[in-house]
DRENMARVEX-203772 format. One record per residue (C-alpha): residue in three letters; x, y, z. Coordinates in steps of 0.5 Angstrom, whole numbers, plus 500, padded with zeros to 3 digits. Layout:
BEGIN
AlaXYZ
...
***
This chain:
BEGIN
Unk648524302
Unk652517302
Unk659519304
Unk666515303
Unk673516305
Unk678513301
Unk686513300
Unk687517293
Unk693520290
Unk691525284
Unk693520279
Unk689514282
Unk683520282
Unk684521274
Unk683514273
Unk677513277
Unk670512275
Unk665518278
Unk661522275
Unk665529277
Unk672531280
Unk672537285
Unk680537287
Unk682542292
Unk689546291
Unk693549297
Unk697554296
Unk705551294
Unk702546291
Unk707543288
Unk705538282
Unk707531280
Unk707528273
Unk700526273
Unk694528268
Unk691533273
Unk698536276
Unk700538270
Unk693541268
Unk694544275
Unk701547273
Unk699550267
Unk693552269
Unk696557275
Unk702558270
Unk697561265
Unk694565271
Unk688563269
Unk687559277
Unk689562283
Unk690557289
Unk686563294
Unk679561292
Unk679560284
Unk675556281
Unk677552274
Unk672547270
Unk674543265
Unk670538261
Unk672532258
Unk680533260
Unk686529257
Unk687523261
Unk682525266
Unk676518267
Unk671523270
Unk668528264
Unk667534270
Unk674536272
Unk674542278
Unk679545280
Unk678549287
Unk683553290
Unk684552298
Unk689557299
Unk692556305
Unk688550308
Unk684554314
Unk677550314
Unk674556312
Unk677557305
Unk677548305
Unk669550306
Unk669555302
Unk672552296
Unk668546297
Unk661549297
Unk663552290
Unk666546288
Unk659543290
Unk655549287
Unk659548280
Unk655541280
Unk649544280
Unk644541275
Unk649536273
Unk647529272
Unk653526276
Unk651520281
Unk656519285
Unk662525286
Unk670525288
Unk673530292
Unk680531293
Unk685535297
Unk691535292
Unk695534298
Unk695533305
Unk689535309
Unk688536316
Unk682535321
Unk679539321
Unk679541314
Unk677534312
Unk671537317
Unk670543313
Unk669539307
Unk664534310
Unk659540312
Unk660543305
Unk658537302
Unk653537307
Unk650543307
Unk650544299
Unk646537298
Unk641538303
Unk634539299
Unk627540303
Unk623535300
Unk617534306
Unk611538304
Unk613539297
Unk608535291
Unk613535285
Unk619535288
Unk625531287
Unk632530291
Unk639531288
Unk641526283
Unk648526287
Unk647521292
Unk655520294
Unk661522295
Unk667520296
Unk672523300
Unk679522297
Unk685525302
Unk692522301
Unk693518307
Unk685516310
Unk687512317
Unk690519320
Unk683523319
Unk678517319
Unk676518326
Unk674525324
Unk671523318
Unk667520321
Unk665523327
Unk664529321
Unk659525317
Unk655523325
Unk655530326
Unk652532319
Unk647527319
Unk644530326
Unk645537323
Unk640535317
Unk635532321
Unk635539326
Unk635543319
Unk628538317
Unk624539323
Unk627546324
Unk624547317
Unk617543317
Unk611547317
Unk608547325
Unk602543322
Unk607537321
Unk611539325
Unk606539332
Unk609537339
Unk605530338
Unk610530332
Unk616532336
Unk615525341
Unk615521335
Unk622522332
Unk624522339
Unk621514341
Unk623513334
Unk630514336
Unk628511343
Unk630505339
Unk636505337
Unk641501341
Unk643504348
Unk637508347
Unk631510353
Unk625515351
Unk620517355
Unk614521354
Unk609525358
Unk603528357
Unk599534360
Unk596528366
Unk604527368
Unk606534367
Unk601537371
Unk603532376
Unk609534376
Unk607541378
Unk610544372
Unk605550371
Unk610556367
Unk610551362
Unk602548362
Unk601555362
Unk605557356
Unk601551353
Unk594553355
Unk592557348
Unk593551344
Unk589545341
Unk595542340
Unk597537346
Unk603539349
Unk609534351
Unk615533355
Unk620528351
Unk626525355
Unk631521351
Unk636518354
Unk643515351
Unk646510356
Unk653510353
Unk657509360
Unk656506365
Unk649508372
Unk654512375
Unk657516371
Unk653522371
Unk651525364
Unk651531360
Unk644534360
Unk641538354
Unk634541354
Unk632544348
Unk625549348
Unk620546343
Unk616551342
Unk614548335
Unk609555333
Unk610562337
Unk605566335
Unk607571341
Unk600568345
Unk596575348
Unk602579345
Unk601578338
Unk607578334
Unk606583328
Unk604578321
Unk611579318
Unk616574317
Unk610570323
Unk611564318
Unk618563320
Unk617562328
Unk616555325
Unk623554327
Unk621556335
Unk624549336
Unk630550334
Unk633548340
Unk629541340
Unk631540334
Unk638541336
Unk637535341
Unk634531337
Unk639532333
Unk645531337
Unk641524339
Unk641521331
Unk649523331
Unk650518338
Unk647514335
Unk652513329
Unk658516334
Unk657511340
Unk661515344
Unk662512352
Unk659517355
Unk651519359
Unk646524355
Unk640525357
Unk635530352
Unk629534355
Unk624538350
Unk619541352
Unk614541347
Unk608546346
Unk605551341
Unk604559344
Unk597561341
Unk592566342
Unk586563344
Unk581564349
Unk585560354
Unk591563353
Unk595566359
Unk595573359
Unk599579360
Unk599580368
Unk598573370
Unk602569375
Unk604562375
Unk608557380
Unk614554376
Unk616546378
Unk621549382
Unk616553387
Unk617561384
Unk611564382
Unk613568376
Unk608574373
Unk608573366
Unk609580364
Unk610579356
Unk607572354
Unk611573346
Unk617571352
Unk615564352
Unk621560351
Unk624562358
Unk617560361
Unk618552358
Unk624552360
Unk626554366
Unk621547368
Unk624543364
Unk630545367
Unk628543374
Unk626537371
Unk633535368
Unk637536375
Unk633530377
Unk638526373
Unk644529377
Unk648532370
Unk656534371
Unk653539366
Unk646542364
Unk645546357
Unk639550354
Unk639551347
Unk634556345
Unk632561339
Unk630565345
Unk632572344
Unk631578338
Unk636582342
Unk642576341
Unk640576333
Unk642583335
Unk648583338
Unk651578335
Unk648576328
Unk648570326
Unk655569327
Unk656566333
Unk651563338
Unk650567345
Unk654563350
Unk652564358
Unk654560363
Unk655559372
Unk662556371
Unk668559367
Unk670551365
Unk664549362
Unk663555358
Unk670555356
Unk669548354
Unk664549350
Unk668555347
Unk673550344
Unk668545342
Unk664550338
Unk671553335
Unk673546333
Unk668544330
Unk666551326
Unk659552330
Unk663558334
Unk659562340
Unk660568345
Unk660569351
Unk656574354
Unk656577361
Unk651574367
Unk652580372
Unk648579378
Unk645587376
Unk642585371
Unk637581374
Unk634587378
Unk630589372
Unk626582373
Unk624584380
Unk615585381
Unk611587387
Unk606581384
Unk611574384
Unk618572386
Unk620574379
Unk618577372
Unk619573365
Unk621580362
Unk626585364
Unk625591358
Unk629592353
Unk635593355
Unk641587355
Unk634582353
Unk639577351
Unk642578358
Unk636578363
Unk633572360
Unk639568361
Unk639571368
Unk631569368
Unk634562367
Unk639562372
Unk634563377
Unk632555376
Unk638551375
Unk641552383
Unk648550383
Unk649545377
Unk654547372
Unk650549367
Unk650553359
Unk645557356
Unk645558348
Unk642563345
Unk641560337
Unk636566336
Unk640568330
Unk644562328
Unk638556328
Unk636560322
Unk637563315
Unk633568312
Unk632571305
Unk634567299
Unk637562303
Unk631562308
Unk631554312
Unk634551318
Unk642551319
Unk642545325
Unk647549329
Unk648548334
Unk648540333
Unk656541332
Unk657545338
Unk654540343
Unk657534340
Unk664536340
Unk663538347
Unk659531348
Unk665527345
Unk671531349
Unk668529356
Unk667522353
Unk669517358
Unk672509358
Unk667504356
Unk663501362
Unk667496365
Unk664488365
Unk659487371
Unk658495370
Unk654495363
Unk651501361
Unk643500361
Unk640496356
Unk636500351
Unk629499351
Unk628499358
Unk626505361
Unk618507361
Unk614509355
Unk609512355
Unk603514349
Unk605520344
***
């Protein structure tokens, strides 16, 4: 979708030449004398539409250039009620013929709901086309964000259109099926953002990570025909020095449940396994818009969990990249296995704050649905930083204990540690897992198990928790590297095969 943000007061929206109008009302909306005020004014007077989540069209409206009018009420102009409104507003121009659309606030439009209104459209006009024969897009392929005054709101809006671009293509990929969607696959969306300017992508094969040690993850890996791979993107907005924020988003981009076969329902949908590296390369394609001064650094491990001959199995004991040999007790609890190598490997780059992100448990869809992601964290700051950032940008997470009791369930006779710890708090005690693996760095985990991913009727990738990660990324934004101290040029990290 092509977004515009323009200057536009209701009459100046009246007489534009768009193929539809959606203006949103706020409650104590006080009309003026033009065509679509006083359309407002009587329509409410008559009781026919409510500032608190009505909806009203109208078809050919006097003194109205645009042929579809809608009328969507914002109530008291809360980002939720703005999207709520907007997603109506949008569905309305289902099957329409409109090309290009206006949405309007009828007065003042704060931030965060200029925000709200940019995801809506988002989200309403994303079409999954990539395996699909007879498929077409949307007609719509613009729409012009009309605000009464655009210079304040512009640096969101923007900001908000950087976002929704990095949501769609972690919707995309979280959506493909894992026959196109492979960890060969995966590293060529990363090398292509590897391009762009301030951009460095190296990727490595199982020669190199098996020289790194890095047997938790080999062994996840084993059961496959599919190569696995290890993708590091890096984004060099500051200056050397400045350490970055590291994300590792677990790639596992089909989870059969290896040995510990998962039963055939829904199996389709653990496709979006790599929900968590979608995410980072989804946060990559939004800095690529935003720019922001600011080191990042993605790592994604990438590998399928199958059944095989070769496959690891239940009781097997492996040695992780850190030294810890781990007895895998459950090979459906896969997720912790890449990661907690990936994680050893991002310390390398010495980050002021490491995330993971990661469909990880069905014991967090549980606890808290697909609402709010699970946050865990080793530093009270970092985790309240990424509380805010997930409340502002309306990708909201919680924040769940990391009590050292909880680990004594992972305790073997066999191994320094067990991937599993039973049933109880499984949220919790994979996070603990996890933890044994980051040392003293300030680190985050999310748990996306219940928000990466939307089932029934609406069944698709939501790309959260891109939104969360790049608000964050942005509120730690530094000044720009000083002259002699430039931020390294793209293209000058290694590059290795896909």
């Amino acid at each position: 979708m092509n977004f515009e943000l323009k200057t536009l007061r209701l009459d100046e929206a009246a007489s534009g030449k768009s193929g539809a109008l959606i203006v949103l009302v706020p409650d104590g909306f006080t009309p003026g004398e033009d065509a679509i005020s006083v359309l407002i004014r009587r329509a409410t007077d008559s009781g026919d539409f409510k500032t608190e989540g009505g909806l009203l069209q109208a078809y050919g409206a006097a003194r109205v250039t645009p042929a579809r009018l809608i009328l969507a009420g914002i109530g008291n102009g809360s980002p939720a009620s703005v999207r709520k409104a907007a997603l109506a507003g949008m569905a309305a121009l289902k099957g329409s013929d409109a090309k290009e659309a206006v949405l309007c606030f009828a007065a003042s439009a704060e931030a965060a709901a200029v925000h709200a209104a940019v995801q809506a459209v988002s989200d309403a006009t994303y079409v999954y086309t990539a395996t699909k024969s007879k498929s077409e897009p949307g007609k719509l392929n613009r729409v012009v964000l009309g605000v009464p005054e655009a210079a304040s709101v512009r640096e969101t809006f923007e900001n908000s259109v950087a976002t929704m671009r990095g949501v769609e293509l972690a919707r995309e990929w979280a959506n493909r099926p894992a026959n196109h969607a492979t960890p060969i696959h995966l590293a060529e969306v990363a090398r292509e953002l590897g391009k762009g300017e301030h951009f460095d992508c190296e990727i490595l094969g199982p020669k190199e990570v098996a020289k790194l040690g890095m047997g938790s993850f080999m062994a996840v890996a084993q059961g496959s025909e599919q190569e696995l791979r290890l993708i590091v993107l890096r984004y060099n907005g500051a200056k050397k020095s400045s350490a970055p924020v590291a994300l590792v988003g677990k790639g596992i981009t089909f989870d059969t449940g290896g040995i510990s076969l998962k039963p055939a329902p829904e199996m389709d949908e653990m496709k979006y396994d790599m929900g968590g590296a979608a995410s980072v390369l989804g946060v990559f394609r939004a800095l690529a818009e935003c720019k922001p001064a600011i080191n990042v650094v993605g790592v994604i491990p990438a590998c399928e969990n199958m059944p095989d001959g070769r496959a690891v199995k239940p009781g097997d004991v492996v040695k992780s990249m850190s030294g810890q040999t781990i007895e895998i007790l459950n090979t459906d609890a896969e997720g912790r296995l890449v990661l907690c190598d990936a994680l050893t490997y991002a310390q390398r780059f010495k980050p002021r704050a490491m995330i993971d992100i990661a469909t990880l448990t069905g014991a967090c869809v549980i606890a808290l649905g697909g609402v709010r992601s699970g946050l865990f964290s080793n530093r009270d700051e970092l985790a309240e930083a990424l509380m805010q950032a997930g409340a502002k940008a309306q990708d909201p997470c919680w924040r769940m204990p990391l009590d050292d009791e909880y680990a004594e369930g992972l305790k073997t006779n066999f191994a320094d540690v067990a991937n599993v710890a039973g049933r109880a708090a499984g949220a919790v005690t994979a996070a603990k897992f996890l933890q044994r693996f980051v040392e003293d760095t300030p680190w985050a985990h999310l748990d996306i198990a219940g928000t990466a991913w939307k089932g029934g009727a609406a069944k698709g990738g939501t790309g959260r928790p891109v939104g969360l990660l790049l608000q964050y990324i942005l509120s730690q934004v530094e000044e720009p590297a000083a002259a002699g101290d430039k931020a390294r040029e793209p293209g000058k990290g290694k590059k290795r095969r896909a």
